[in-house]
C-alpha positions, 0 to 999 in steps of 0.5 A: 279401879275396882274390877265389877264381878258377877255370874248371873248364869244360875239366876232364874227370875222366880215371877211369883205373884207377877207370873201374868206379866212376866211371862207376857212378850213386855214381861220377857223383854224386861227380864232380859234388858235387867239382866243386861250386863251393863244394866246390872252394873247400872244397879250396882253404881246405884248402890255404892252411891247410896241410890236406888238401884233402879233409878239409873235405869228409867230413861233406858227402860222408856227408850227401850219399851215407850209408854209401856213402863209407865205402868205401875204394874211394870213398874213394880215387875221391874223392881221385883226383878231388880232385886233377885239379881242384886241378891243373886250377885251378893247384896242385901236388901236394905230400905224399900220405898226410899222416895227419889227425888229426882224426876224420872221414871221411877219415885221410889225404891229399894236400896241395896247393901254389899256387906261383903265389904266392910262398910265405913260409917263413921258416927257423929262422935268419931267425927267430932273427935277428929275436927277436935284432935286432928282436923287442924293438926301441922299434917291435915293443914299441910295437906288441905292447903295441896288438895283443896281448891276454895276449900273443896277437895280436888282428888286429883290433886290428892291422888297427885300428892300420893304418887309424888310420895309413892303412895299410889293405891286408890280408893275411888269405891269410897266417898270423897271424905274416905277417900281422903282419909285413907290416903291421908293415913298412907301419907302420915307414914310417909311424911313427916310435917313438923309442929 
């Protein structure tokens, strides 16, 4: 498992135009539940799967502070901070106002991007190429027919095929598709699937 690293020990949360509110006993409080190390690390889940990073945050900010991060302003503080410390720790910001679809504390946010790793986009045409030259070539079949169950993929089942043929790294940062490319490339070398 990738190990989660960062320092937030030169953050200084700068209040900017939430001075008022952040410098009141509600304001202080937030500032150190956010920068909660289990909190921070809340955000970045958040961000490698694509959400907003303080949406997992809703039901601990209610539990810790009541009807008091109700409050737009709060909110809004909240969110303020949020982003400091996800640029503090390497992130870029990237899309704000994405609407959150499940109910919660929050509707809306910002999303992050760590562009300290290569990010792994695949296009509509690089996808189309693979269904026609690869997807169903004698490898992908063999392997598809160890590692799907009712035509969903089962990564434990795809990580056990990669140990039994000695490939044992791991890719659980990734999506589930990425996931079984990656290992899919590995075993390709390993495994020789005949016509």
């Amino acid at each position: 498992m990738e190990q989660i690293d960062f320092d937030l020990s030169g953050l200084v949360y700068d209040p900017q135009h939430f001075r008022e509110l952040a410098e009141t006993d509600l304001g202080q409080a937030i500032q150190k539940f956010m920068t909660h190390p289990i909190n921070v690390v809340r955000m970045q889940t958040a961000t490698e799967l694509e959400r907003v990073a303080v949406e997992p945050l809703g039901k601990y900010l209610v539990k810790e502070f009541g009807e008091d991060v109700i409050d737009d302003r709060v909110k809004q503080m909240i969110g303020h901070i949020a982003k400091q410390i996800m640029e503090h720790i390497g992130y870029q910001h990237d899309r704000k106002s994405l609407q959150i679809t499940r109910p919660g504390l929050f509707s809306s946010g910002s999303t992050y991007r760590n562009d300290v790793k290569s990010e792994m986009r695949i296009t509509k045409e690089q996808r189309e190429a693979w269904l026609k030259n690869t997807a169903q070539s004698p490898f992908n079949k063999w392997l598809d027919e160890q590692v799907r169950t009712d035509g969903k993929l089962d990564l434990k089942k795809l990580y056990a095929v990669a140990q039994q043929h000695g490939v044992m790294k791991r890719y659980d940062h990734l999506n589930p598709g990425q996931q079984r490319m990656n290992i899919g490339v590995l075993l390709r070398k390993k495994v020789k699937i005949e016509a």
